[in-house]
N, C-alpha and C positions, 0 to 999 in steps of 0.2 A: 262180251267176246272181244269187241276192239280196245275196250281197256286193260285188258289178261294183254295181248299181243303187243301193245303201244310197251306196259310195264316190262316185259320180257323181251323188246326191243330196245327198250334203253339202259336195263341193265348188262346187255351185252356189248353194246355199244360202249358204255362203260367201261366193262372189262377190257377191251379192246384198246380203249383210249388209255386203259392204265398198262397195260401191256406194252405200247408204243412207246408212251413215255417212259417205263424202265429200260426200256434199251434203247433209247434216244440219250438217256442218261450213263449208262453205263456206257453207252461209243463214247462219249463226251468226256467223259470222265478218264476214259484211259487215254484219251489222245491228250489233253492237257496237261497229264504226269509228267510229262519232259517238260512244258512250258514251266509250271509249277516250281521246278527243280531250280531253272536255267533263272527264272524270277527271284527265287531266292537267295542264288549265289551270288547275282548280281545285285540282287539288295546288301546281303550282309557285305559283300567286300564293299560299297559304295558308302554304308557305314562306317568299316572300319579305315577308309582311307579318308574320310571327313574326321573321324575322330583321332589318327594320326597326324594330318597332313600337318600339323603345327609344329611336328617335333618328329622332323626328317628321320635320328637317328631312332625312334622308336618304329620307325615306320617301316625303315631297313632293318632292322629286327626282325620287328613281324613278319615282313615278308622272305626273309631267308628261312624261319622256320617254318613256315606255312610250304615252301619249295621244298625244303628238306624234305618232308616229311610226306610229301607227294599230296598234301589237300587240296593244293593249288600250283595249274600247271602254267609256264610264259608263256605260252599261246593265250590261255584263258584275262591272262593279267593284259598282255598286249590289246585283246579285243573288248576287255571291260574300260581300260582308261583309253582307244580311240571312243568307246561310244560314248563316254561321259565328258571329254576332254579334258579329263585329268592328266597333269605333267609331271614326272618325276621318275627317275632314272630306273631302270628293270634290270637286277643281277643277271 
């Protein structure tokens, strides 16, 4: 009898525990969609201005069409080169 009760104790407990953790996951999960986003934009421009900065005029290229074209706005560009202390002129 105590082992029927112990076995049907902890497979509840179980359920339980996995139950918590899916939606410990799932909060987590949607709250770091923005970080995720905001990580990647700032990785890709942090690469693409490493792999311009040698050749300014390639560089003002890029980033007129990237403005043009609305994928990147100067605010954005302002607050990725204060965080990085990258220097070089913003159209």
């Amino acid at each position: 009898m105590y082992k029927r009760w112990f076995i049907k104790n902890t497979q509840e407990k179980h359920f339980e525990l996995l139950i918590h953790r899916q939606r410990w996951f799932r909060t987590n999960s949607s709250l770091s969609n923005g970080s995720f986003r905001s990580n990647t934009l700032s990785e890709s421009y942090q690469y693409l201005s490493n792999l311009f900065l040698s050749n300014g005029t390639l560089l003002d290229q890029m980033t007129k069409t990237l403005l043009r074209k609305r994928w990147l706005f100067p605010d954005e560009m302002k607050r990725l080169i204060h965080v990085t202390g990258e220097r070089f002129p913003i159209p």
